[in-house]
Every structure is written in C-alpha cells, then in structure tokens.
N, CA, C and O atoms as CSV, one atom per row, in Angstrom:
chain,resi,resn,atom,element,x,y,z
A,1,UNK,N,N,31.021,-24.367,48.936
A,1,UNK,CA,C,31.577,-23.794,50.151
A,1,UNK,C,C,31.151,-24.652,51.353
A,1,UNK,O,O,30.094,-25.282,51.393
A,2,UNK,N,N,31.928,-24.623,52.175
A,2,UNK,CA,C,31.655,-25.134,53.364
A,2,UNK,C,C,31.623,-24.517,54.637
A,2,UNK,O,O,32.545,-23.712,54.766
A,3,UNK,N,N,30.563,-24.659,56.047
A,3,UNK,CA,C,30.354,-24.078,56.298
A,3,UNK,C,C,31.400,-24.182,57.368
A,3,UNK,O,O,31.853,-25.300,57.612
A,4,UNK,N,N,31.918,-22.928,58.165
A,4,UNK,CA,C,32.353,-22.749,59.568
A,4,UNK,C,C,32.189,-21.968,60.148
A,4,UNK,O,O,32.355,-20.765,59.949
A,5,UNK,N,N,31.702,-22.707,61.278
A,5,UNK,CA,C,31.282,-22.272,62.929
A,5,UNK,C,C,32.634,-21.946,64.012
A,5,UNK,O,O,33.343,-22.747,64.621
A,6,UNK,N,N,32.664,-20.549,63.979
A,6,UNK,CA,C,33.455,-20.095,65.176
A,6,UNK,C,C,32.779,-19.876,66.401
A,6,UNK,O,O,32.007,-18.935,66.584
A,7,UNK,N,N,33.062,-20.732,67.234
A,7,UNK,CA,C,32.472,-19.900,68.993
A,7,UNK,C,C,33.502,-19.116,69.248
A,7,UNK,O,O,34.723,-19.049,69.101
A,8,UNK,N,N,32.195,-18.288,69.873
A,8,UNK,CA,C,32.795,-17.207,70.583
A,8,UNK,C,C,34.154,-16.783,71.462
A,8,UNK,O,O,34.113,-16.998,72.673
A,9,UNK,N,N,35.218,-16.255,70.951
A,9,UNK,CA,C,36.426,-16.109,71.657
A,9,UNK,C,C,36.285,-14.646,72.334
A,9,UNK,O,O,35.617,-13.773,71.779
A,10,UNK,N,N,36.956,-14.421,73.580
A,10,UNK,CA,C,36.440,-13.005,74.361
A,10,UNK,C,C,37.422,-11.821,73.644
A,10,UNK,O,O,37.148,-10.625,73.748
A,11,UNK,N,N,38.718,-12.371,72.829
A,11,UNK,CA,C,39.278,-11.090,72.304
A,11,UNK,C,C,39.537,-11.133,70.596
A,11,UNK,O,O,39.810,-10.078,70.023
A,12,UNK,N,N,39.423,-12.542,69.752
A,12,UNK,CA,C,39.044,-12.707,68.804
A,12,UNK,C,C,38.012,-12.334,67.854
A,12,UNK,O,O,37.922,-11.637,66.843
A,13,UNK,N,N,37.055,-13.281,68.782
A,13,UNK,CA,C,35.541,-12.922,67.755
A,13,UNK,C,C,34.288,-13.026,68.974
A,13,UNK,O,O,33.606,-14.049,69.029
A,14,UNK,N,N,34.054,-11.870,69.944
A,14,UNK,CA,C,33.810,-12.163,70.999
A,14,UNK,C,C,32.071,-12.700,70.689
A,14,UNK,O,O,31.568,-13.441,71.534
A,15,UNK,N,N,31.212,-12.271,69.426
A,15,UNK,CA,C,30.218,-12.726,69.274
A,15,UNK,C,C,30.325,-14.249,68.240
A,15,UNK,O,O,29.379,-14.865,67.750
A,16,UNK,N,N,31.611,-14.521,68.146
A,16,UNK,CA,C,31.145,-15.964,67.338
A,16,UNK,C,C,31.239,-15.448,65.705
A,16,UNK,O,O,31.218,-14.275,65.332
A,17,UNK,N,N,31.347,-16.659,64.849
A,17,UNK,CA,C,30.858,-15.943,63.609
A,17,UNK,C,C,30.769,-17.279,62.784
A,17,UNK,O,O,31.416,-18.279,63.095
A,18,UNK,N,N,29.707,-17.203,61.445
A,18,UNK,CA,C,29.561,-18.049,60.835
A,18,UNK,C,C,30.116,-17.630,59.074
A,18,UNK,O,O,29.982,-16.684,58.298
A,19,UNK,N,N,30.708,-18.825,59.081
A,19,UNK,CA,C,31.845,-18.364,57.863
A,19,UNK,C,C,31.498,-19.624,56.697
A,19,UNK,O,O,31.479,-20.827,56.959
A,20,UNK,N,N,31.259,-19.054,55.475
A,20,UNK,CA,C,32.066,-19.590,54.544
A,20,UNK,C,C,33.027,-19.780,54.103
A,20,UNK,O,O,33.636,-18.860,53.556
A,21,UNK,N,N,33.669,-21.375,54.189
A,21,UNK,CA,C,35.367,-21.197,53.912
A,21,UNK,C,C,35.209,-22.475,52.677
A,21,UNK,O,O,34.433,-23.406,52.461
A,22,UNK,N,N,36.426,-21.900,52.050
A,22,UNK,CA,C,36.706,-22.530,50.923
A,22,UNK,C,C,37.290,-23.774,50.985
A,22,UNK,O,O,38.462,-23.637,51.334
A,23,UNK,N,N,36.916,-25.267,50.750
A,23,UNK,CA,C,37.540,-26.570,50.488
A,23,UNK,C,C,38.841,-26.425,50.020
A,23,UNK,O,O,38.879,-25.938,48.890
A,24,UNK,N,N,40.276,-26.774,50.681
A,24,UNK,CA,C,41.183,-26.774,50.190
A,24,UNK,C,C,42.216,-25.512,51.248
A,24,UNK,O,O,43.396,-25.624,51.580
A,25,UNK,N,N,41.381,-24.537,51.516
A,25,UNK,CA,C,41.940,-23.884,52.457
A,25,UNK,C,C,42.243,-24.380,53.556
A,25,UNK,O,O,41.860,-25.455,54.019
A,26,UNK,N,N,43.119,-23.422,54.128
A,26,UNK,CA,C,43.367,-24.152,55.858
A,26,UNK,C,C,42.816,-23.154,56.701
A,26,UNK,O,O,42.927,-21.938,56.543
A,27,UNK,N,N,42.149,-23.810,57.706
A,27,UNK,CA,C,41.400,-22.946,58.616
A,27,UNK,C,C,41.910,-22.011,59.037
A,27,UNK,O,O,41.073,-21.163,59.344
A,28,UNK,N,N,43.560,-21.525,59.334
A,28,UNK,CA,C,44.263,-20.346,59.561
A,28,UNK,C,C,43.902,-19.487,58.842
A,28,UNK,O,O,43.409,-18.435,59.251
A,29,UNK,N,N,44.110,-19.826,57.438
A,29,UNK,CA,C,43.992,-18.696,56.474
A,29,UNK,C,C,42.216,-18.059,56.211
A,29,UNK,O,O,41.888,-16.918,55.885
A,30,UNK,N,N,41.190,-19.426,56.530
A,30,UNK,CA,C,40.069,-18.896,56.593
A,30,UNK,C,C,39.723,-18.061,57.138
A,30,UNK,O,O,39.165,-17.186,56.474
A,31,UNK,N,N,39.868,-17.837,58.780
A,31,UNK,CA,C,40.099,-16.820,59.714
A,31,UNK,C,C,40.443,-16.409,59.644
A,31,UNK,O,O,39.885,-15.470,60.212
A,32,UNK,N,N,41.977,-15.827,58.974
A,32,UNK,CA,C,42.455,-14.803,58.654
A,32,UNK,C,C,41.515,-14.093,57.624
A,32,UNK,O,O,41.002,-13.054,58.041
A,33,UNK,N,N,41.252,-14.414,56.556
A,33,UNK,CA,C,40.591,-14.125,55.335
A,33,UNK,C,C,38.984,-13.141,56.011
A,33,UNK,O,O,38.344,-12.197,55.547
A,34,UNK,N,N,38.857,-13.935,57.224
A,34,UNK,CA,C,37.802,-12.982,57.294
A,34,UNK,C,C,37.423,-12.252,58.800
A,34,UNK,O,O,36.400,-12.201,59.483
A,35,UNK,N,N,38.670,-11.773,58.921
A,35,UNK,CA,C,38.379,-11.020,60.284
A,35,UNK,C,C,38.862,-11.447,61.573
A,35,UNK,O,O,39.226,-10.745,62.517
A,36,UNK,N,N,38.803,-12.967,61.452
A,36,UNK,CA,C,39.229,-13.243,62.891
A,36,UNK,C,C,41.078,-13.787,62.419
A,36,UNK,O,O,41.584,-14.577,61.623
A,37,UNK,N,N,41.636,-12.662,63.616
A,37,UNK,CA,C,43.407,-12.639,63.595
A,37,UNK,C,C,43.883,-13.647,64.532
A,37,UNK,O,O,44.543,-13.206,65.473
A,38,UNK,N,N,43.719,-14.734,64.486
A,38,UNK,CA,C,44.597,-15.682,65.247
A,38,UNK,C,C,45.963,-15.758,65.135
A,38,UNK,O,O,46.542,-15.748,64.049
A,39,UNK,N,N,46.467,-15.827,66.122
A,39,UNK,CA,C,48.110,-16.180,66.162
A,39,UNK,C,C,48.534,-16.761,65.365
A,39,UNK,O,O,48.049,-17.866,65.121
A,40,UNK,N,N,49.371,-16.379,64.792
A,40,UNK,CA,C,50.489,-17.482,63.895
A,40,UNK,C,C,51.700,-16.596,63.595
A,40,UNK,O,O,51.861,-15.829,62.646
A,41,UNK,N,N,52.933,-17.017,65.141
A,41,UNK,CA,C,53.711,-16.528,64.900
A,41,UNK,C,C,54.972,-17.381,64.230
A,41,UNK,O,O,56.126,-17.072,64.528
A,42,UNK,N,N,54.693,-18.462,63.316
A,42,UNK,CA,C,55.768,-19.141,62.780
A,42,UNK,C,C,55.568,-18.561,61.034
A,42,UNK,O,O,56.299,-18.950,60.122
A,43,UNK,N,N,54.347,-17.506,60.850
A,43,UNK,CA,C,53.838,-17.741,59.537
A,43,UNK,C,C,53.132,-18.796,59.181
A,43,UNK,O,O,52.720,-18.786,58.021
A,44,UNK,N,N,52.954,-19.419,59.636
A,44,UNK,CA,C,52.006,-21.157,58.933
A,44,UNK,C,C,53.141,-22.008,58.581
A,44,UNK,O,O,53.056,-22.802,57.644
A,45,UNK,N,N,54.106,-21.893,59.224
A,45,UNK,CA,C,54.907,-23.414,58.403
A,45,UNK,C,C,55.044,-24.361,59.674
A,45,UNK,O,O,55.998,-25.095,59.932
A,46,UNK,N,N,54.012,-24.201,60.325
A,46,UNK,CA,C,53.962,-25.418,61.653
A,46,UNK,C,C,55.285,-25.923,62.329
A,46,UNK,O,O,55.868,-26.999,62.460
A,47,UNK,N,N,55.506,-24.368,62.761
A,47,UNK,CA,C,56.762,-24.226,63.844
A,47,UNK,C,C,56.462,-24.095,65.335
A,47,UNK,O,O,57.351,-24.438,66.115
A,48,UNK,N,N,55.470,-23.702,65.743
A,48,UNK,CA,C,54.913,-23.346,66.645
A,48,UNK,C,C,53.440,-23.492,67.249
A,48,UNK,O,O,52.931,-24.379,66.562
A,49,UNK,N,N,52.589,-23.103,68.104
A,49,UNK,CA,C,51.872,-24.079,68.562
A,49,UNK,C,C,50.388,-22.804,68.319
A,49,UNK,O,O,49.217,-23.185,68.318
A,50,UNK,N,N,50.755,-21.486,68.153
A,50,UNK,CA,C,49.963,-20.160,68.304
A,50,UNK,C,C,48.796,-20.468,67.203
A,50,UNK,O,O,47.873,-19.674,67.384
A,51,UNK,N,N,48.548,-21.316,66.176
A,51,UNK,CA,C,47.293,-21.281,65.951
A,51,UNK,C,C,46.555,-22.446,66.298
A,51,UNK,O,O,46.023,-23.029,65.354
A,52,UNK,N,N,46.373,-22.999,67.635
A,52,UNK,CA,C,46.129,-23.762,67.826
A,52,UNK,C,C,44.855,-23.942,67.833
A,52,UNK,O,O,44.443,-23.074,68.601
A,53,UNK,N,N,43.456,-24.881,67.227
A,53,UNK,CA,C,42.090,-24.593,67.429
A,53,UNK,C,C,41.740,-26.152,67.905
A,53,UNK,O,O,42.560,-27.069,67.851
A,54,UNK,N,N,40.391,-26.278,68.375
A,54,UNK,CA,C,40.161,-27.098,68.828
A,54,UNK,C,C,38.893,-27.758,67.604
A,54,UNK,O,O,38.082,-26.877,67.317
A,55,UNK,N,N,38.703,-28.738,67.085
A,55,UNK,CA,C,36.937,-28.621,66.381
A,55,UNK,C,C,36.370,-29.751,67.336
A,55,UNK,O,O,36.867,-30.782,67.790
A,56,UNK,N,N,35.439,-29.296,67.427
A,56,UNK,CA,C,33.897,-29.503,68.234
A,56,UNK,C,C,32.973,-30.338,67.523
A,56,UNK,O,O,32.112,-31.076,68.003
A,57,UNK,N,N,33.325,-30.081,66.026
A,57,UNK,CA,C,32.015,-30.673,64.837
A,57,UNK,C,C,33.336,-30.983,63.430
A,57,UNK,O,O,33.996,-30.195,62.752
A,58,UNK,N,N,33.290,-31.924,63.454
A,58,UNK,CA,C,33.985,-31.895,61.622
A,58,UNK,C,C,35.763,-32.601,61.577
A,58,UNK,O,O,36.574,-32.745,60.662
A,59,UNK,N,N,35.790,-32.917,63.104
A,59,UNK,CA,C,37.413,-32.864,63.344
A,59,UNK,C,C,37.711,-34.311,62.265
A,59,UNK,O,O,38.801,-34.385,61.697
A,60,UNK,N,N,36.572,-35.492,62.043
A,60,UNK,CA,C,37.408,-36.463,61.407
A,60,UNK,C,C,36.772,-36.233,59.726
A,60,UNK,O,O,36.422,-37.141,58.972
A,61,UNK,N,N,36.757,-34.954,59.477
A,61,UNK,CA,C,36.468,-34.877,58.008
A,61,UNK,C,C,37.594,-34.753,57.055
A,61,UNK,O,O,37.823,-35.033,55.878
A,62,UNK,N,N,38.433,-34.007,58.452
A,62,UNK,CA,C,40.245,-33.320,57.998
A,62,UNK,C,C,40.851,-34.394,57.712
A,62,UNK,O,O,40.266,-35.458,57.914
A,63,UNK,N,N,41.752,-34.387,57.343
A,63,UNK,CA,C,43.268,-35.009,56.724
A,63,UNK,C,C,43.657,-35.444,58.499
A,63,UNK,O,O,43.348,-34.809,59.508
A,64,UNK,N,N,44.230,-36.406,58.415
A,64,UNK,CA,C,45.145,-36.663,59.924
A,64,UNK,C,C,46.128,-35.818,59.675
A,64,UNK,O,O,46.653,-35.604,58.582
A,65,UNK,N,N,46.427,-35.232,60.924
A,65,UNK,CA,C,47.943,-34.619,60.936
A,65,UNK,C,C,49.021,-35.219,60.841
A,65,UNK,O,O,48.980,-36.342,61.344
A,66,UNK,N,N,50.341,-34.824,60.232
A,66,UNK,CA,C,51.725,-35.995,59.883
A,66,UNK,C,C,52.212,-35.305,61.145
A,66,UNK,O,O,51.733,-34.340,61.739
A,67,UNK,N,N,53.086,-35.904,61.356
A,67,UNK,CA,C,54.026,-35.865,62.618
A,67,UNK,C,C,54.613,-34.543,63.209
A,67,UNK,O,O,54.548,-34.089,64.351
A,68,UNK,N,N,55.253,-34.030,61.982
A,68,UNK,CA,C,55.421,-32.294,63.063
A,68,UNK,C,C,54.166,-31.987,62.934
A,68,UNK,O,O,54.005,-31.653,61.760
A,69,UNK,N,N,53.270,-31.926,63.464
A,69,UNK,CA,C,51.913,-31.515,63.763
A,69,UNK,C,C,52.133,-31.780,64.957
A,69,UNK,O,O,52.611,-31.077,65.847
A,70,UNK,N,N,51.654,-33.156,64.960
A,70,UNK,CA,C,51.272,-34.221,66.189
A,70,UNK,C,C,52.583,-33.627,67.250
A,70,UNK,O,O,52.383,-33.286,68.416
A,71,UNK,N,N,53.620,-33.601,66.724
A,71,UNK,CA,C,54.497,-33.678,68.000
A,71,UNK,C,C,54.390,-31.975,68.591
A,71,UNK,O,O,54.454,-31.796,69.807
A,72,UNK,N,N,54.240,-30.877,67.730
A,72,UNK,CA,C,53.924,-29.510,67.663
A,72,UNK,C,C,52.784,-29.398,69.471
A,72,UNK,O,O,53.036,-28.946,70.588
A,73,UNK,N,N,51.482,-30.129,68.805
A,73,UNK,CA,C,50.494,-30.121,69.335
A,73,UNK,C,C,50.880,-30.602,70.848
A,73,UNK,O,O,50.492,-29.867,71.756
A,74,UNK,N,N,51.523,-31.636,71.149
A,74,UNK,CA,C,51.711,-31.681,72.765
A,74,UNK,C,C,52.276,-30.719,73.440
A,74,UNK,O,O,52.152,-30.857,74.657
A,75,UNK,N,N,52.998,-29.561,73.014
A,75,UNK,CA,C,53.118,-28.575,74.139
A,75,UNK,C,C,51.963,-27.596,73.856
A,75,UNK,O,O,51.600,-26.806,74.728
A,76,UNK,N,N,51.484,-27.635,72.854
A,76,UNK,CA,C,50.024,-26.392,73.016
A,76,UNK,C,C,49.517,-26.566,74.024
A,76,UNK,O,O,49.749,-27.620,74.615
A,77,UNK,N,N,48.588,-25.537,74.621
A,77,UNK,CA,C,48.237,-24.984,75.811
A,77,UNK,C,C,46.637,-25.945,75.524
A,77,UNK,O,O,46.387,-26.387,74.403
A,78,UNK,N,N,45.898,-26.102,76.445
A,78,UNK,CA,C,44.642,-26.755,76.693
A,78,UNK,C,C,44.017,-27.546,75.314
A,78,UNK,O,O,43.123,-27.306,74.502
A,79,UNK,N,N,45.149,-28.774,75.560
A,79,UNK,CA,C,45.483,-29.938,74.061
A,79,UNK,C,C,44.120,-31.067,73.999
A,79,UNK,O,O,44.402,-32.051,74.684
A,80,UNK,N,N,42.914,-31.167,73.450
A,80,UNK,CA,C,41.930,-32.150,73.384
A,80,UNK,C,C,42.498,-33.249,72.402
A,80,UNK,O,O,43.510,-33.194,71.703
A,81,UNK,N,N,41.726,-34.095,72.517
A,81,UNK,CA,C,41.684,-35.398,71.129
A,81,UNK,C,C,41.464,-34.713,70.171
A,81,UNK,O,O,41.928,-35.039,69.078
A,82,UNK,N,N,40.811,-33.747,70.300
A,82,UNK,CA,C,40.355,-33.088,68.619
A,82,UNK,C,C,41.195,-31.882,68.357
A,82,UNK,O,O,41.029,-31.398,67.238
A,83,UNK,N,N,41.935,-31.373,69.022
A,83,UNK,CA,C,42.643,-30.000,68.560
A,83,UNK,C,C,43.614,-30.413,67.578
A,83,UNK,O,O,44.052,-31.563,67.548
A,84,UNK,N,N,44.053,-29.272,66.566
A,84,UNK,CA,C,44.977,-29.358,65.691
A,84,UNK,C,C,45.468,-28.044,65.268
A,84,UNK,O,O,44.922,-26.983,65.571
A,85,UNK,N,N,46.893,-28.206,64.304
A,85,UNK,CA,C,47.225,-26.546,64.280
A,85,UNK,C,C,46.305,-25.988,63.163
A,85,UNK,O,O,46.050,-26.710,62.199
A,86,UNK,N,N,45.820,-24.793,63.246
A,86,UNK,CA,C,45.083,-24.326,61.712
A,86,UNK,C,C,45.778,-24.444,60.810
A,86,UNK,O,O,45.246,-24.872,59.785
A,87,UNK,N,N,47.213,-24.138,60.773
A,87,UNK,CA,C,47.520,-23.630,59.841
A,87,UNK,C,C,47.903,-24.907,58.951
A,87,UNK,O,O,48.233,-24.762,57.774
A,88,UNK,N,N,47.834,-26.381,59.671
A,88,UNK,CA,C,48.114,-27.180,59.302
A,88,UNK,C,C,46.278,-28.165,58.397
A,88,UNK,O,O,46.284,-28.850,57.374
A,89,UNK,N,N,45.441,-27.934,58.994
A,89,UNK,CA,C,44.147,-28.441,58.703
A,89,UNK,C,C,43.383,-27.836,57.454
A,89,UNK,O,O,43.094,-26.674,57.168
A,90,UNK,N,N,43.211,-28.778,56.955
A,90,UNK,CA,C,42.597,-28.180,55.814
A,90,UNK,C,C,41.205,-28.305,55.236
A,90,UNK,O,O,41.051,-29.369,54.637
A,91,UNK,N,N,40.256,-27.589,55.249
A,91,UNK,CA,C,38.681,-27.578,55.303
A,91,UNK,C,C,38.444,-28.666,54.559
A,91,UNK,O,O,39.325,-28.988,53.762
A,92,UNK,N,N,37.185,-29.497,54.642
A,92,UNK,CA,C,37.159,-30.242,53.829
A,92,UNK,C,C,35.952,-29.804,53.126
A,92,UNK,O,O,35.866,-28.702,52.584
A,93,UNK,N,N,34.745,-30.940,53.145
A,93,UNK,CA,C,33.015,-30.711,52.439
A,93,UNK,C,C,32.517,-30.813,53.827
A,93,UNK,O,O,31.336,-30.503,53.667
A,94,UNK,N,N,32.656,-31.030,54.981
A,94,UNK,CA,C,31.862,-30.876,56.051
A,94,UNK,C,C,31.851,-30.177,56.625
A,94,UNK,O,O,32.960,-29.644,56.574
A,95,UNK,N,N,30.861,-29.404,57.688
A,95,UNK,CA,C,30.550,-28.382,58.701
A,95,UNK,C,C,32.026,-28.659,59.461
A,95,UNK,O,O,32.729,-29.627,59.169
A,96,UNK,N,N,32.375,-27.703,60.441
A,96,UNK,CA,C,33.393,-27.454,61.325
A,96,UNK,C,C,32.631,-26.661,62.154
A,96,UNK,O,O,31.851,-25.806,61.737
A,97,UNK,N,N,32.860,-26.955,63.499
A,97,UNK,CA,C,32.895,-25.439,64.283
A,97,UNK,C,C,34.451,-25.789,65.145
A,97,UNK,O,O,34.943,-26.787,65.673
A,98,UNK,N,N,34.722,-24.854,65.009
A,98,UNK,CA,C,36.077,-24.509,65.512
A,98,UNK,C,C,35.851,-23.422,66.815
A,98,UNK,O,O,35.201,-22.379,66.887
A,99,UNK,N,N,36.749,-24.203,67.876
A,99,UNK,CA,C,37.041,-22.982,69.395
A,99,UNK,C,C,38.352,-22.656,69.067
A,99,UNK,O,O,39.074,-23.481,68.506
A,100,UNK,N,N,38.739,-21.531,69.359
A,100,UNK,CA,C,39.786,-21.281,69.792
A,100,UNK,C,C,40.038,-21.118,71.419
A,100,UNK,O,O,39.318,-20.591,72.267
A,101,UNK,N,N,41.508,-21.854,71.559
A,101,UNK,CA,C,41.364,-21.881,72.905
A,101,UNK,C,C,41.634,-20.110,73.575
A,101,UNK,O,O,41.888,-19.064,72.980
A,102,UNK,N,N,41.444,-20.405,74.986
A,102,UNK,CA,C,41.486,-19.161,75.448
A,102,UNK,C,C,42.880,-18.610,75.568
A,102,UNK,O,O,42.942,-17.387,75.702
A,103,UNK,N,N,44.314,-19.461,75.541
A,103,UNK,CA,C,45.451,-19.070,75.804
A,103,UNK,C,C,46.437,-19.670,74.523
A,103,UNK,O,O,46.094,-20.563,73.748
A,104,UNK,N,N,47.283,-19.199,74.514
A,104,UNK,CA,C,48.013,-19.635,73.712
A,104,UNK,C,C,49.635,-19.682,74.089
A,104,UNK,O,O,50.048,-18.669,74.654
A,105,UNK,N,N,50.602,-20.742,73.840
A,105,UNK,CA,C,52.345,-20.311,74.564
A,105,UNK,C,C,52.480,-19.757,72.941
A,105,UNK,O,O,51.795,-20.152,71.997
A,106,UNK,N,N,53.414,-18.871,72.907
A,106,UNK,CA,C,53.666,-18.325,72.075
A,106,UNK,C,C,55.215,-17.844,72.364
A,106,UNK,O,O,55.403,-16.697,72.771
A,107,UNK,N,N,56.071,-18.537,72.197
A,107,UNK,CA,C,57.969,-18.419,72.480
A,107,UNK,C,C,58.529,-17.077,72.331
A,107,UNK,O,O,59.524,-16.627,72.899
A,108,UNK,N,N,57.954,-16.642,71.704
A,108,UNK,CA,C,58.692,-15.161,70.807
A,108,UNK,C,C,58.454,-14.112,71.377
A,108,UNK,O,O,59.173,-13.113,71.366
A,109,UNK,N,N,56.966,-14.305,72.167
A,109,UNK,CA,C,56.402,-12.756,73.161
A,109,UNK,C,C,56.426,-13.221,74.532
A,109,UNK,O,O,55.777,-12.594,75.368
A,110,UNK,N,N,57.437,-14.769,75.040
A,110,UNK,CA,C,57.495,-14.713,76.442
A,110,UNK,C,C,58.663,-14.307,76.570
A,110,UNK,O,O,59.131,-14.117,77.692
C-alpha cells in the first residue's frame, strides 16, 4: 500500500486525512473509497475539470498525463505545475499528499 496525505479541505476533509491507497488505483476513486466525496461530475472519463487535485509530494511518481488531460487541466480553477485530474492519476509506490483546491468550475451546476 501506499501512503496518501490529504490536507485539509474546509468542506471535504476539514481535518486532513491519512490514507492507504492501493497502487493501480486512481486517486479519485481512492477518495472516494474512503470518505472524502470530491467532484466528479463527468463520472471519471476526463470530461471535465471537477476532480481536480493538486500533489505537493509524489507528483513525478505518476504516469504523465496524455493530452485530454493536459488540455482538460487549463481551464481548471487554481492550475499549478503539479495539478492533475484524479480521476485520471494513478497511485503509484510513492507517498502523495494531495490538496484539493478550494474551488472548482463545474459546467453542469453553473
């Protein structure tokens, strides 16, 4: 197992949480799997920008993102060098801590 570090989100996971997630999973589904409900209003087929996370620790352990990712990711809301979609990233053998950002565009509920 590998480990992941969530900071603290104020309506997510407002104390943070430390997770075991499974190699091979994608960080969407990890968070989902254990409590914390992040957005994903495309379902995970990287239509949209709502699970957007940022990693802090672990970002070049992942797979590079292929192109609808990459192009996905420039309209997400507060976009770093290291953010990517969850639903697209997939845990590897190294630590992660993952932010979620504080906002999200989300097409369907504006």
């Amino acid at each position: 197992m590998t480990q992941m570090i969530v900071l603290p989100h104020v309506e997510l996971c407002p104390e943070g949480a430390v997770i075991d997630a499974k190699p091979g999973d994608t960080i969407c589904d990890t968070l989902l799997a254990n409590g914390i409900e992040i957005e994903h209003a495309c379902e995970k087929s990287c239509a949209c920008t709502t699970c957007h996370v940022v990693l802090r620790k672990g970002f070049d352990s992942l797979q590079p993102a292929e192109e609808t990712e990459e192009d996905l990711l420039d309209k997400a809301w507060g976009l770093e060098p290291t953010s990517r979609l969850s639903c697209q990233a997939v845990v590897g053998e190294q630590e992660l801590i993952v932010e979620i950002p504080k906002y999200t565009i989300n097409m369907v509920k504006e």
